[in-house]
C-alpha positions as CSV (number, residue, x, y, z in Angstrom):
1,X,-27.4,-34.8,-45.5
2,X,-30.4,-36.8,-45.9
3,X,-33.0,-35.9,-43.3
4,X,-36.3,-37.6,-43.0
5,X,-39.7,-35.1,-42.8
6,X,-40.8,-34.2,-39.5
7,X,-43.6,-33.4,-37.4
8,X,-43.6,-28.8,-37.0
9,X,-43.7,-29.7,-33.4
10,X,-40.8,-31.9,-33.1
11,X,-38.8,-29.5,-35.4
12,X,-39.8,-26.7,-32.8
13,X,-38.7,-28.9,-30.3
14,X,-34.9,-29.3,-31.7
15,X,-35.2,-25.6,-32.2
16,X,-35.6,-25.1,-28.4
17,X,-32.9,-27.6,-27.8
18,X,-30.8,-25.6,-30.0
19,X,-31.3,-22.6,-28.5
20,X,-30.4,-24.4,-25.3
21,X,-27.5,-26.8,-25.5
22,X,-24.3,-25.1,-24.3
23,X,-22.2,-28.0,-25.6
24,X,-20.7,-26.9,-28.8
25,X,-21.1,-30.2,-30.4
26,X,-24.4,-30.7,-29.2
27,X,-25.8,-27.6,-30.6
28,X,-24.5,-27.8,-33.6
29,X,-26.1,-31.1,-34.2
30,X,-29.3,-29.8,-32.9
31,X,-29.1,-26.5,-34.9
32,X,-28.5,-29.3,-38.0
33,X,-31.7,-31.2,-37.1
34,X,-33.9,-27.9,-36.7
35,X,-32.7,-25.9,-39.7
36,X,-32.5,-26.6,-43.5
37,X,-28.7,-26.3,-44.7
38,X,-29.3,-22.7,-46.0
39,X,-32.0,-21.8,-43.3
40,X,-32.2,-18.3,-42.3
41,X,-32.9,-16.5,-38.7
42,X,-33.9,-12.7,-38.6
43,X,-35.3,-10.7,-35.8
44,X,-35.0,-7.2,-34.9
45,X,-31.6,-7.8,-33.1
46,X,-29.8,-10.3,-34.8
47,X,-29.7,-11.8,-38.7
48,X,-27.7,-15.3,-39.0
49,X,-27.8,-17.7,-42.3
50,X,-27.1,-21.3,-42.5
51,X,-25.9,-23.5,-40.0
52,X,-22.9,-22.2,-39.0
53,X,-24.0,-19.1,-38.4
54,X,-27.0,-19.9,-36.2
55,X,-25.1,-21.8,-34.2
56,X,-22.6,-18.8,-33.8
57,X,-25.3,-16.5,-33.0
58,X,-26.9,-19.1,-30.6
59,X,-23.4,-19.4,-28.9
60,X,-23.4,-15.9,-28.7
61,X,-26.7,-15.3,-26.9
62,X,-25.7,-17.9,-24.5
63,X,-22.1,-16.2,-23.7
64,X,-24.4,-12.5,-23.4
65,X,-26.9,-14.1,-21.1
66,X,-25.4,-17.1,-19.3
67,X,-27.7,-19.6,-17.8
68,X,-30.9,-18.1,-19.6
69,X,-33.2,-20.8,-20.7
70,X,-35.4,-20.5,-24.5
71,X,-39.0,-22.2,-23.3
72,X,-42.1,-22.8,-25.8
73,X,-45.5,-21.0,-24.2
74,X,-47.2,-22.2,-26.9
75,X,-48.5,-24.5,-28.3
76,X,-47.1,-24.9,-32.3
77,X,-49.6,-23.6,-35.0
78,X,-49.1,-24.5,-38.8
79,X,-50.3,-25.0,-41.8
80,X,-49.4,-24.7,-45.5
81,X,-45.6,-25.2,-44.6
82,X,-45.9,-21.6,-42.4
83,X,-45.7,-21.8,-38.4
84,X,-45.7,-20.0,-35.4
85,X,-45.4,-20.0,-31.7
86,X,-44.5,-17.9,-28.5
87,X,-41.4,-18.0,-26.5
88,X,-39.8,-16.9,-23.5
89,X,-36.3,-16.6,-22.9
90,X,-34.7,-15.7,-18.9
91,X,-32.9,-17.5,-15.9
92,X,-34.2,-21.0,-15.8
93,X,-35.4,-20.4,-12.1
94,X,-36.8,-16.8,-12.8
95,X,-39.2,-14.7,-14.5
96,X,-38.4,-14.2,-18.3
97,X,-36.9,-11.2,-19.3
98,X,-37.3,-11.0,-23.0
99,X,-41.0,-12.9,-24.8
100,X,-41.9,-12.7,-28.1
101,X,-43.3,-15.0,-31.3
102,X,-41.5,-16.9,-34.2
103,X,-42.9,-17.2,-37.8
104,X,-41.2,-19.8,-39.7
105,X,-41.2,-21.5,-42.9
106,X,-40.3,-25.2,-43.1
107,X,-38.4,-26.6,-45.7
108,X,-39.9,-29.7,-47.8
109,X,-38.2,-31.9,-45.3
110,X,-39.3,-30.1,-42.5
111,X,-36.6,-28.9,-41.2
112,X,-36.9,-24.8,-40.7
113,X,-36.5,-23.1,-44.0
114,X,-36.8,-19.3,-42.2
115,X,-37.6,-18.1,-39.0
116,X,-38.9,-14.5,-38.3
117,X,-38.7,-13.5,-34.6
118,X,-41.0,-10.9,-33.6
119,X,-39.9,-9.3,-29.5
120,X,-43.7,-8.5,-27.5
121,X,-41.4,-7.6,-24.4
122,X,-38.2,-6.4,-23.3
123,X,-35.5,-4.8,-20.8
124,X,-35.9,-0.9,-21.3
């Protein structure tokens, strides 16, 4: 798949949709457009590898917590290939219920090589 280099932010930005997009087909192509082929997603509660399984594990999320909405509360900051940013995940209309702060790596086309997800708050 040939994939021309992007701007961090608009990677972070198909991330998001990603994380978002309850259409099957639609997600997948997002997750495609965010994450190198063999990109990698870790955080203290789930561990998925390459496109197929992000998608999976994003489809997952969204069956656990239906209607929950990923948002950016950050602005992107990179350099040297390296970003990060804050997040918020919770009912689109509501409070959020889970916040925390991804550190990624971006491939040389910049698509996302690795992303680290680090949880600041969370349900008891």
């Amino acid at each position: 798949m040939s994939v021309t280099t992007t701007s961090p932010d608009a990677t972070i930005e198909a991330y998001v949709t990603a994380w978002n997009e309850t259409d099957a087909e639609r997600r997948a192509a997002a997750v495609a457009q965010a994450f190198a082929e063999k990109g990698t997603y870790r955080d203290p509660v789930m561990i998925s590898d390459g496109h197929s399984g992000v998608d999976a594990m994003l489809a997952g999320v969204q069956a656990k917590f239906p209607g929950f909405v990923l948002k950016r509360i950050s602005k992107v900051d990179h350099h040297n290939g390296a970003l990060r940013f804050s997040w918020s995940l919770g009912p689109a209309a509501g409070p959020s219920v889970v916040e925390g702060v991804d550190f990624c790596t971006l491939a040389p086309d910049g698509r996302l090589a690795s992303v680290v997800g680090f949880i600041d708050k969370m349900p008891g």
